[in-house]
C-alpha positions in Angstrom: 111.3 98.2 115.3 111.0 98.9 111.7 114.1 98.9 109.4 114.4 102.0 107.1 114.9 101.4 103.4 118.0 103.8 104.5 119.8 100.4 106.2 120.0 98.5 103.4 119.7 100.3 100.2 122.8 100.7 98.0 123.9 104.5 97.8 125.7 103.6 94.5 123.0 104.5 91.6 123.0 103.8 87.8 121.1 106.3 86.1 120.1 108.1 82.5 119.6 111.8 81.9 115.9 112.3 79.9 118.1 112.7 76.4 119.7 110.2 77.0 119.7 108.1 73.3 118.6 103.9 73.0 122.0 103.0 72.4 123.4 104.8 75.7 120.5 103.4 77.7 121.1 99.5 76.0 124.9 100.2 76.6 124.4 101.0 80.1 122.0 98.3 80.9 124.5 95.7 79.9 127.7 97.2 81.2 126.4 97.7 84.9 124.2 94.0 84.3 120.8 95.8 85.3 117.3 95.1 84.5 116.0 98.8 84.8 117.5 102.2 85.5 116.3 105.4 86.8 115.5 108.3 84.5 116.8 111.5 86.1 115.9 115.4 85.0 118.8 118.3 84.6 118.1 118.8 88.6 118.6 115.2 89.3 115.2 114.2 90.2 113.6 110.9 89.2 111.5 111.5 86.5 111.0 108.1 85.3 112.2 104.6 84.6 113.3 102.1 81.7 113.4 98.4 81.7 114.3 96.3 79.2 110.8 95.8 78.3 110.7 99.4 78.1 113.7 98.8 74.9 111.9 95.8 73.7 108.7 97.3 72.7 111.4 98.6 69.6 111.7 95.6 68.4 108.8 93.6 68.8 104.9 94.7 68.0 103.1 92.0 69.1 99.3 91.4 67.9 96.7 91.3 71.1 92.8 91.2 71.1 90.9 93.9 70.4 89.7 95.3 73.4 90.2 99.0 75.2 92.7 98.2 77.5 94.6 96.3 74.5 94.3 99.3 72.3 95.3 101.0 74.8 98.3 99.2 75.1 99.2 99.0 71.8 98.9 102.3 71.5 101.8 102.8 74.4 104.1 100.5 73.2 103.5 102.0 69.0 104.4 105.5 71.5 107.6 103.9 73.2 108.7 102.3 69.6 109.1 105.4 67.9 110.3 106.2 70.9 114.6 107.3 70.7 115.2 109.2 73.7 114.6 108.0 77.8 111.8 110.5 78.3 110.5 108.7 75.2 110.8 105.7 76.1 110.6 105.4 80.0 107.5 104.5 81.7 106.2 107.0 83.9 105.7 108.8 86.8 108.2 106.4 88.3 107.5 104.4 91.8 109.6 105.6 94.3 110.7 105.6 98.3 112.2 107.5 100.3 115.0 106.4 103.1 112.8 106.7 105.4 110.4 104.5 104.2 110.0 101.1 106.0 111.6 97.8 104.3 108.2 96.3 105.2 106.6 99.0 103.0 109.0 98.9 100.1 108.7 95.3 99.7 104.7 95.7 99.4 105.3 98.8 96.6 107.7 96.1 95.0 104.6 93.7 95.2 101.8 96.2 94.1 103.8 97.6 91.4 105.1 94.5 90.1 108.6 95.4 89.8 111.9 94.4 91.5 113.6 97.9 92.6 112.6 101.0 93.5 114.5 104.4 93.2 114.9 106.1 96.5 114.9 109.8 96.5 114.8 112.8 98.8 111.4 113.4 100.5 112.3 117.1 100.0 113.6 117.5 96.8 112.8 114.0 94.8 116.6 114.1 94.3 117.4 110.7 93.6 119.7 109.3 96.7 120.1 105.5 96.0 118.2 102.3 94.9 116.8 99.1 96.6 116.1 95.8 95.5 114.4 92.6 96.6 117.9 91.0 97.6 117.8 94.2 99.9 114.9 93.7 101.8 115.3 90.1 102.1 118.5 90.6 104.4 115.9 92.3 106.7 114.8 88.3 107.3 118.3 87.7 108.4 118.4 89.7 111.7 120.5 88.3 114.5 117.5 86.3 117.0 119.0 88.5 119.7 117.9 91.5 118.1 114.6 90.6 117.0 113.7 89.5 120.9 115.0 92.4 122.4 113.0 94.9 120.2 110.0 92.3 121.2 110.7 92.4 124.7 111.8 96.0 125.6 110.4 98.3 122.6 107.3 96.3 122.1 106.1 94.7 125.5 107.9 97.3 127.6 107.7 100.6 125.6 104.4 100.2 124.0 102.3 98.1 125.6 103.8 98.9 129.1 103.7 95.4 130.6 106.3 93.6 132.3 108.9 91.8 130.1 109.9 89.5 133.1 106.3 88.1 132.5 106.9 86.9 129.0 109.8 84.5 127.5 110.5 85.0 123.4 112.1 82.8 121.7 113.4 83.2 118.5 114.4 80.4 115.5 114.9 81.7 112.4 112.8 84.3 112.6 109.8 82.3 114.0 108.8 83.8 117.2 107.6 81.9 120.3 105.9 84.2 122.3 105.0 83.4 126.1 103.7 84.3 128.8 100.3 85.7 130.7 98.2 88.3 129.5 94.6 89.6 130.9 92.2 88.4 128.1 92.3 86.3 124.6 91.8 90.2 122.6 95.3 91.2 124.8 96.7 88.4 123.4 95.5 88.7 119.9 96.5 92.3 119.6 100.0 91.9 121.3 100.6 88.7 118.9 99.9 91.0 115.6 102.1 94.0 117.0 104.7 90.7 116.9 104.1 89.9 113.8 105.1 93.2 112.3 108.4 93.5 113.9 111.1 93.4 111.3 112.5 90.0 110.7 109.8 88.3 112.2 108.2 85.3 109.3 105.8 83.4 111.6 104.7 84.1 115.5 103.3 81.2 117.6 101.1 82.3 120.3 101.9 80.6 123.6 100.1 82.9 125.6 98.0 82.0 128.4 94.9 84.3 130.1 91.8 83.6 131.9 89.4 83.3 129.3 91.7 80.9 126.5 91.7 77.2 127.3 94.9 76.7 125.4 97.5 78.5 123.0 97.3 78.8 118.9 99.6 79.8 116.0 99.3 82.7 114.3 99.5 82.5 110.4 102.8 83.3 108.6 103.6 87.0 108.7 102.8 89.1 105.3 106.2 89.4 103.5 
């Protein structure tokens, strides 16, 4: 039910060592038409990572108020512009996943961290392994319907809740699930509506469910993405 960052993460990784110098890092960054890479130690762990704001902060020393956090930050990038080598320059510790890690939780590290890929290393060693991107995790949204019903029918209804799945119709339309069927109370419904909503591929769950104490059916809100 929940897609590893292992299904559709690319295994094909640009990275610098820490000595790397500016003009490697600035040469790779154009050559491979990336935004940020990886900063990896003799032992190939991920150590770090540089952006291209990471670079800029050379070339431009931009005046802000005067408060802490502004001093503070002048202070960094005054650090990163004398800055020649990646473990210099690199912003650090680095945000990272692991393959295992769910696409539902990468995407909200992505969010959190405001950034737009994540290095994925080894939950043993912190070698790095691969990398994963928004464009990624968005394909999780484009799971066949068929798949997306039968892991709501059989793995979720069946398998975890133990109920019946000859009771219930799902229907699914790009992933918007409609969800039918009877269950014993309104708080049965509620709870197997949300279990719904956090099956992979699944944007938006209307809840047609009926049960003794509900007059009539609701929609849920759009599923956190």
């Amino acid at each position: 039910m929940s897609v590893p960052v292992a299904d559709v993460m690319s295994e094909r990784v640009v990275a610098v060592r820490e000595n790397a110098e500016f003009g490697e890092i600035v040469a790779a960054l154009r050559r491979f038409h990336v935004a940020s890479l990886p900063v990896i130690d003799a032992d190939d762990r991920v150590i770090g990572l540089i952006s291209e704001d990471d670079l800029l902060a050379k070339e431009a020393d931009q005046p802000r108020p005067g408060g802490l956090l502004d001093r503070f930050r002048r202070r960094t990038g005054r650090s990163k512009a004398a800055g020649t080598t990646a473990s210099e320059l690199m912003s650090s510790p680095a945000v990272t996943v692991t393959r295992s890690t769910t696409a539902r939780e990468a995407a909200r590290t992505m969010f959190r961290h405001r950034v737009h890929q994540l290095p994925v290393v080894d939950a043993v060693s912190g070698r790095l392994t691969g990398m994963v991107t928004r464009s990624d995790l968005l394909t999780v949204y484009e799971r066949p319907a068929e798949d997306i019903q039968r892991d709501v029918l059989y793995d979720l209804i069946e398998d975890v809740f133990g109920m019946d799945s000859r009771r219930f119709t799902v229907s699914v339309d790009h992933g918007t699930v409609t969800l039918r069927g009877d269950v014993r109370d309104r708080r049965a419904a509620g709870v197997l509506t949300d279990a719904v909503r956090h099956v992979e591929g699944v944007v938006t769950v209307i809840d047609q469910l009926t049960c003794p104490d509900r007059d009539r059916p609701s929609a849920m809100p759009p599923a956190d993405q």
